[in-house]
RODO-2510 file (C-alpha; in nm, 4 decimals, decimal comma):
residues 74
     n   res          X          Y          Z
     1     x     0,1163     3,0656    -1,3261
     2     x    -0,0147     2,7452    -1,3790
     3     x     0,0965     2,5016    -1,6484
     4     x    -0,1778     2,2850    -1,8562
     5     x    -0,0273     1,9597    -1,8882
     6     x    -0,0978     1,7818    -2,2721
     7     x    -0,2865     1,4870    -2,3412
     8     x    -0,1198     1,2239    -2,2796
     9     x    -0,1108     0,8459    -2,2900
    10     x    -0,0501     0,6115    -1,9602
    11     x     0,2927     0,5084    -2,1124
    12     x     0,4062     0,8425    -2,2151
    13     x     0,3408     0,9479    -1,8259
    14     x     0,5567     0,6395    -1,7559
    15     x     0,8610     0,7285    -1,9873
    16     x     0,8517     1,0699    -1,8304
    17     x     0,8669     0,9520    -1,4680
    18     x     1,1264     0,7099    -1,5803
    19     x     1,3386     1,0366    -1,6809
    20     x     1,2734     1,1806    -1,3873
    21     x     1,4399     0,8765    -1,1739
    22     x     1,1241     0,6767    -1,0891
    23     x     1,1679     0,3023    -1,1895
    24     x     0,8819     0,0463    -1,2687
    25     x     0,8357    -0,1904    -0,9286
    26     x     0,5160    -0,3628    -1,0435
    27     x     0,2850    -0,3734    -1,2829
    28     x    -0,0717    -0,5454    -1,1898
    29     x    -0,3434    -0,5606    -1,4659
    30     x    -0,3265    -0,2088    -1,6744
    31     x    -0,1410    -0,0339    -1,3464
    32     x     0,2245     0,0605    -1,3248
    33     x     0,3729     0,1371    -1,0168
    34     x     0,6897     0,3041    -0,9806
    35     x     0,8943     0,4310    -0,7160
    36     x     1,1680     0,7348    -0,6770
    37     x     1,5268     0,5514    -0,6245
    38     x     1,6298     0,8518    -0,3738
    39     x     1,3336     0,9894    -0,2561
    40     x     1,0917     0,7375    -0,2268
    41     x     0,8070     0,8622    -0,3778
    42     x     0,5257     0,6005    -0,5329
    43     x     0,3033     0,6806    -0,7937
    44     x     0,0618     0,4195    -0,9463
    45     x    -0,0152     0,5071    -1,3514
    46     x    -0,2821     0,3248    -1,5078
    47     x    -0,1909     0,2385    -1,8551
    48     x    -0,4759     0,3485    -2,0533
    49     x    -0,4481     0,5278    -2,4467
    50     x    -0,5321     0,8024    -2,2927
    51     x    -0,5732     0,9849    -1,9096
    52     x    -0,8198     1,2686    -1,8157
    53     x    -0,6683     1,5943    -1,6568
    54     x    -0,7305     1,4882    -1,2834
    55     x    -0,5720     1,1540    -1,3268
    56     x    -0,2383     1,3270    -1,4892
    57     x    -0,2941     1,6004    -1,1911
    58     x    -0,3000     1,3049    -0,8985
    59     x    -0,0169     1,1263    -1,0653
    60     x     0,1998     1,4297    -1,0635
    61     x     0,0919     1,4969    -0,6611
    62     x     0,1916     1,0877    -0,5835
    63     x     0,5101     1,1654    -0,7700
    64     x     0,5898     1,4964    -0,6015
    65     x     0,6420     1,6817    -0,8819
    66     x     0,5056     2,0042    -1,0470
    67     x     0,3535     2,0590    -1,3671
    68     x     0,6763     2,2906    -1,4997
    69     x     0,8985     2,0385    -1,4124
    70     x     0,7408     1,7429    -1,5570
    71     x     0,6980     1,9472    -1,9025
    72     x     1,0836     2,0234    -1,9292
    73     x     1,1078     1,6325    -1,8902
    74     x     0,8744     1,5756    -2,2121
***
């Protein structure tokens, strides 16, 4: 079953990793990069009002996370 993710805004994506143990390393124009404190996973989130499906989809595939559990995180 596949789960549609909701719009969302660049910082809402970043609160949401931020829950999920990623932590802000850089940010570099309208880019925030964060990194997993365990696993070390990177994912780079641009910080725009609002990002289009694929965006969201690649963020969630740098992050290693599915769409389920980055919902219950919301």
């Amino acid at each position: 079953m596949r789960f549609a993710l909701p719009e969302m805004s660049g910082r809402q994506v970043v609160k949401v990793l931020e829950r999920a143990g990623f932590s802000i390393i850089s940010i570099k124009g309208s880019h925030a990069k964060l990194r997993h404190d365990r696993m070390g996973q990177t994912a780079i989130v641009p910080l725009h009002k609002s990002l289009k499906r694929g965006t969201r989809a690649s963020i969630l595939r740098q992050a290693g996370m599915d769409a389920q559990s980055f919902v219950k995180l919301l």
